[in-house]
C-alpha positions as CSV (number, residue, x, y, z in Angstrom):
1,X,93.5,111.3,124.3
2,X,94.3,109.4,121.1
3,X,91.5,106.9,119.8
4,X,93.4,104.1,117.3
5,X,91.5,100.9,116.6
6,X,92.3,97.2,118.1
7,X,91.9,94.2,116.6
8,X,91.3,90.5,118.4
9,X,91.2,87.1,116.9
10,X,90.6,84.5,119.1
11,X,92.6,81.2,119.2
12,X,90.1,78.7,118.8
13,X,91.9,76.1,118.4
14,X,93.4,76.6,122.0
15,X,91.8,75.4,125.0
16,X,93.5,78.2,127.2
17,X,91.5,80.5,125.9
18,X,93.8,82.6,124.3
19,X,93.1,86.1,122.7
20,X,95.5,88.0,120.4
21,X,95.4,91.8,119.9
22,X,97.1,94.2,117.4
23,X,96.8,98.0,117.7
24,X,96.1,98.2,113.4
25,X,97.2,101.6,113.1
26,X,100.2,102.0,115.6
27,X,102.6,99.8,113.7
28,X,104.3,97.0,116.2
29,X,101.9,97.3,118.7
30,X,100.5,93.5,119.4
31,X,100.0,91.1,122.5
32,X,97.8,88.5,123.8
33,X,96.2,87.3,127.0
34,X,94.0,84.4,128.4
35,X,90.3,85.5,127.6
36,X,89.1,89.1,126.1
37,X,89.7,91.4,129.1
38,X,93.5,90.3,129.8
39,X,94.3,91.0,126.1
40,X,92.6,94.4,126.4
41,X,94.4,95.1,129.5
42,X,97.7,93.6,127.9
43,X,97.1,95.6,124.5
44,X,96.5,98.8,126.3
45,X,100.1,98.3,128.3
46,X,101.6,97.0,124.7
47,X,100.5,100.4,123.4
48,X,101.6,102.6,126.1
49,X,104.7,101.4,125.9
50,X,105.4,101.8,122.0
51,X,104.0,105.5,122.6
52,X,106.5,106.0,125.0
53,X,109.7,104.6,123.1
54,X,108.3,106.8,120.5
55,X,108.6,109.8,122.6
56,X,112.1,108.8,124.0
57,X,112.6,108.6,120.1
58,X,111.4,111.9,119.7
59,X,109.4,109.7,116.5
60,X,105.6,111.6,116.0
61,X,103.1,109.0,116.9
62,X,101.0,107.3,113.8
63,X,97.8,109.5,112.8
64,X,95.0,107.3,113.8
65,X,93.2,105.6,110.7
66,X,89.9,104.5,111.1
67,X,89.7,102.9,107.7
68,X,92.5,100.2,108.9
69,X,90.4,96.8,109.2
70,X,92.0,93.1,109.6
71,X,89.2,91.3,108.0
72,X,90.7,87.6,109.8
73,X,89.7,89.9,113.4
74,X,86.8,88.4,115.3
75,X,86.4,92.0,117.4
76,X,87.6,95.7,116.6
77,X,86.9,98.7,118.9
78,X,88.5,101.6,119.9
79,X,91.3,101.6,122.1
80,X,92.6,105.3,124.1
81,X,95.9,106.4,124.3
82,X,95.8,108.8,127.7
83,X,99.6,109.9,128.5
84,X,100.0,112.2,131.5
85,X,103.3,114.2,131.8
86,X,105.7,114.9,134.4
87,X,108.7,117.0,135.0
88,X,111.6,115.9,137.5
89,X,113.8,118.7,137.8
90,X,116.6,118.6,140.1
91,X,117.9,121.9,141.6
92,X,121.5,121.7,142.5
93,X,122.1,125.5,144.1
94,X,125.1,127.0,143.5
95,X,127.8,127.7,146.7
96,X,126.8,131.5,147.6
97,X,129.9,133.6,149.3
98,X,129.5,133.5,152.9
């Protein structure tokens, strides 16, 4: 598990209630929701997705920085990147001599 820090302002000035988040030290990795928990739920999808394009990449994922702040942010916490792996492998056996 990877701990990186979120960031959410809240759109006041909307009466839908939206909430935008930013992962602030995994470059690119921002979305929004209606209320708190969707944008959490929505940021923590946002961010497994950039991890895994990263992998596909075969890029190194960011070092976590604690220090990273966004001082217009009206919340930051800690959000946990928890990847499991698989392997799919295919066996195609080989014709044996009768």
């Amino acid at each position: 598990m990877i701990t990186y820090k979120a960031a959410y302002t809240f759109d006041d000035s909307d009466q839908e209630g939206w909430v935008v988040g930013e992962v602030l030290d995994f470059p690119g990795t921002v979305s929004q929701g209606r209320g708190l928990e969707d944008a959490r739920r929505m940021l923590g999808s946002a961010l497994v997705d950039m991890a895994e394009s990263y992998i596909i990449q075969g890029t190194p994922f960011p070092l976590p920085d604690d220090s990273r702040t966004d001082p217009e942010a009206d919340l930051m916490e800690p959000i946990y990147l928890l990847l499991n792996g698989a392997a799919h492998i295919r066996v195609i056996p080989e014709d044996i001599p009768a």
